[in-house]
N, C-alpha and C positions, 0 to 999 in steps of 0.2 A: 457721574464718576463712580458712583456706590454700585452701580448695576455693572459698570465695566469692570472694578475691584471683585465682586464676587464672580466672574464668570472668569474672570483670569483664576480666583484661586479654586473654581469649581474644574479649570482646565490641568491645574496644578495636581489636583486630588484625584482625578481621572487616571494622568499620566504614572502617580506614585502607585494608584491599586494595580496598574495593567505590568508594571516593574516588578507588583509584587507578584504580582500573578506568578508571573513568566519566571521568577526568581524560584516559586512555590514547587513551578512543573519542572525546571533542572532537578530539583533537590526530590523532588518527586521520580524523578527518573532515576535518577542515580541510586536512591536507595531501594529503585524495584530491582534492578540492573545487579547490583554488586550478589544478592545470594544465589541470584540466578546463574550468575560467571560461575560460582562457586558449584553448585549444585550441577552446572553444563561440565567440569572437571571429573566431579565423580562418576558419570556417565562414560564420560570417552574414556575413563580408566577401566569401565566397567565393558566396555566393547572390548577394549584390546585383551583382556582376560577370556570373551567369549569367542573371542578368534582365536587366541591360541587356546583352549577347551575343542575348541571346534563343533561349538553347541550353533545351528544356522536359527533355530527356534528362538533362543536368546538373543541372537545379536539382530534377528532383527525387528523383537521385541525394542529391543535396546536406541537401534537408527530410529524409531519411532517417539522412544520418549526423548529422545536428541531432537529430532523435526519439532516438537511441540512444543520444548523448552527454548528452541532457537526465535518461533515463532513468538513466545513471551517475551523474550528478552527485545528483539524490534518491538514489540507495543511499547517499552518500555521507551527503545529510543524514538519512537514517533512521539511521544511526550517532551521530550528534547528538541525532537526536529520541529515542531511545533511555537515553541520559544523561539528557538534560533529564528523561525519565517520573521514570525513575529516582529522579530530585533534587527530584520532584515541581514543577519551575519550570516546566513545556512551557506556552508561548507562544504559545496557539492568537491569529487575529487571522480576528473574524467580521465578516461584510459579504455584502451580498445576491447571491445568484448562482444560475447558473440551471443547475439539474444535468445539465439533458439538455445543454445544453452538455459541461461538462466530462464527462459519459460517453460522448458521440461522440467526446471529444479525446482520451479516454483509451484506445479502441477503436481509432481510429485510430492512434495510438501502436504500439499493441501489433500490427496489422494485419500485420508483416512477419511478426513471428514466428509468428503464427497460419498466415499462408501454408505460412511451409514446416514447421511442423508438421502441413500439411493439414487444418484445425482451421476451419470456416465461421462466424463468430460472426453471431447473428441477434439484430437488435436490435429491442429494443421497448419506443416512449417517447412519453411526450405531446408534443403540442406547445413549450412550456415545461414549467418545473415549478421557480419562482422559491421560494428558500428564505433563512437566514442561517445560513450554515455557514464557516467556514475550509477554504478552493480548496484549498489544498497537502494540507492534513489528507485531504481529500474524494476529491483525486485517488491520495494513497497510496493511502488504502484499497480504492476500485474495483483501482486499477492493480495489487494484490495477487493480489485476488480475481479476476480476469481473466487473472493471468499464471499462478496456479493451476490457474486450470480447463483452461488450455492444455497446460499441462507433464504436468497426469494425465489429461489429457479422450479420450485415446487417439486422436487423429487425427479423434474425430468432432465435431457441432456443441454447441458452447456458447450457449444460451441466457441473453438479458441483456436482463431485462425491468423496468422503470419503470414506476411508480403513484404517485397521492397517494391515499392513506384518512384524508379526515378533516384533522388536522393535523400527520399524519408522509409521511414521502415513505417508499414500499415498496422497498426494490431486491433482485433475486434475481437470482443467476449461479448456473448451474446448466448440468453437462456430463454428460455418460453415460460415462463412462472405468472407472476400476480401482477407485474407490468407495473409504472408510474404514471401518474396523472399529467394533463402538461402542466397543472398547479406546482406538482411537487419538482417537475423538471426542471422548472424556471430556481429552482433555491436547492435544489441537491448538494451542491455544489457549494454552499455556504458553509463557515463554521457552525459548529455544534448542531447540523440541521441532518434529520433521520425521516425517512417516509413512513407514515403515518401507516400499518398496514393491520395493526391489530394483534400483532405478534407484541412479545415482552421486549421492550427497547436492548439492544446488547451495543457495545463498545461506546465511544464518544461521541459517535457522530461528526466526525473531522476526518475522515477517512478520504470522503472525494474530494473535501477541501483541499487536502494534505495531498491526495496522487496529481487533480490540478495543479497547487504549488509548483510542485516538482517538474510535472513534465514542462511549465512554462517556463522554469527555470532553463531547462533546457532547450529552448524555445520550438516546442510543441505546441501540441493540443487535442483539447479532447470534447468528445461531444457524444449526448444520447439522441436515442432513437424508441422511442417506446410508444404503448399505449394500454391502459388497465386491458388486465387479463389477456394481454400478447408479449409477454415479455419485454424484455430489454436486450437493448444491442447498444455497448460502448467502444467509441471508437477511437483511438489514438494514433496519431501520427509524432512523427520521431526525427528531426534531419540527423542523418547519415556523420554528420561532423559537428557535431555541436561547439566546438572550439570557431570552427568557422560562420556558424551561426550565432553566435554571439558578437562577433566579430563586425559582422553585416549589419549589426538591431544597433549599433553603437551610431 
């Protein structure tokens, strides 16, 4: 009875740290989130001055420190989004959108960083490619996968290719850089878990947890392809209706 009493309240004391946790990372969000709102206001007040100035040097100085402040503010809610999995409540909000959109927007986003890590991304996309998926969710996950292939792509081209097959949309990013083991392939894909490459660790490490999450929310999936020193190739599939694919898994 005393072994069954301490592991109920050892289950008890697990459940209140993971509450607190999760309580820690809302509150953690939100106070990265609110100067940032703040400071994203003085910017777009500071474009609409440079457009009517008519200075193009400035303002697109200006779109730049917008991309990279927008770019902080998601890290902020992937801190959130992260609780909410957690808590199993994540609040996806689906409506019709067009991908190749948001993978130009998300490309161009990243397009500074890509510069100066010398890194040429090559795109390739249908004309449209109109789906019902949740934008924010959608552009996490590109925006993951794309700042990935930068960070380890070694300076050379990333490929970022777009299809529809059928009734799912294709997407593959895929770089030639320092490649994954199949050690580290097998656990990528966990919380807080980063490949081991020798470089200084940067973000959290929840990133491909976090774009997994998501696209299986949407009932996707994703999957690598690598091999040390031949890059990586990530591949996502997307149904076309995710209303009706939910619908189907029920």
């Amino acid at each position: 009875m005393n072994e069954e009493s301490d592991l109920l309240k050892t289950n008890q004391e697990l459940r209140e740290a993971v509450r607190a946790r999760d309580e820690f990372l809302a509150i953690a969000a939100h106070e990265l989130r609110s100067p940032m709102h703040a400071l994203m206001l003085q910017v777009e007040t500071a474009i609409v001055a440079a457009r009517r100035a008519g200075s193009d040097d400035l303002l697109q100085r200006l779109e730049r420190v917008r991309r990279v402040l927008d770019r902080y503010v998601k890290r902020a809610t992937l801190l959130l989004d992260i609780s909410r999995i957690n808590a199993r409540s994540m609040d996806l909000r689906f409506e019709e959108v067009d991908l190749v959109e948001v993978l130009r927007d998300v490309v161009d986003t990243y397009s500074s960083e890509a510069a100066f890590n010398l890194v040429d991304i090559r795109l390739e996309t249908p004309d449209v490619l109109i789906g019902t998926w949740d934008r924010a969710a959608i552009e996490q996950v590109i925006g993951n996968l794309i700042s990935n292939a930068i960070k380890y792509g070694d300076g050379r081209p990333v490929d970022v290719d777009l299809t529809r097959e059928g009734a799912r949309a294709h997407l593959e990013v895929k770089d030639r850089g320092i490649g994954i083991s199949p050690e580290d392939q097998a656990r990528i894909f966990g919380r807080f878990e980063q490949v081991m490459t020798g470089q200084a660790r940067t973000g959290f490490g929840v990133g491909l947890w976090l774009a997994r999450a998501l696209i299986e929310a949407h009932r996707g999936s994703i999957a690598v392809e690598s091999a040390p020193g031949k890059g990586a190739a990530f591949t996502v599939w997307l149904p076309l209706d995710t209303a009706a694919a939910l619908q189907e898994s029920k």
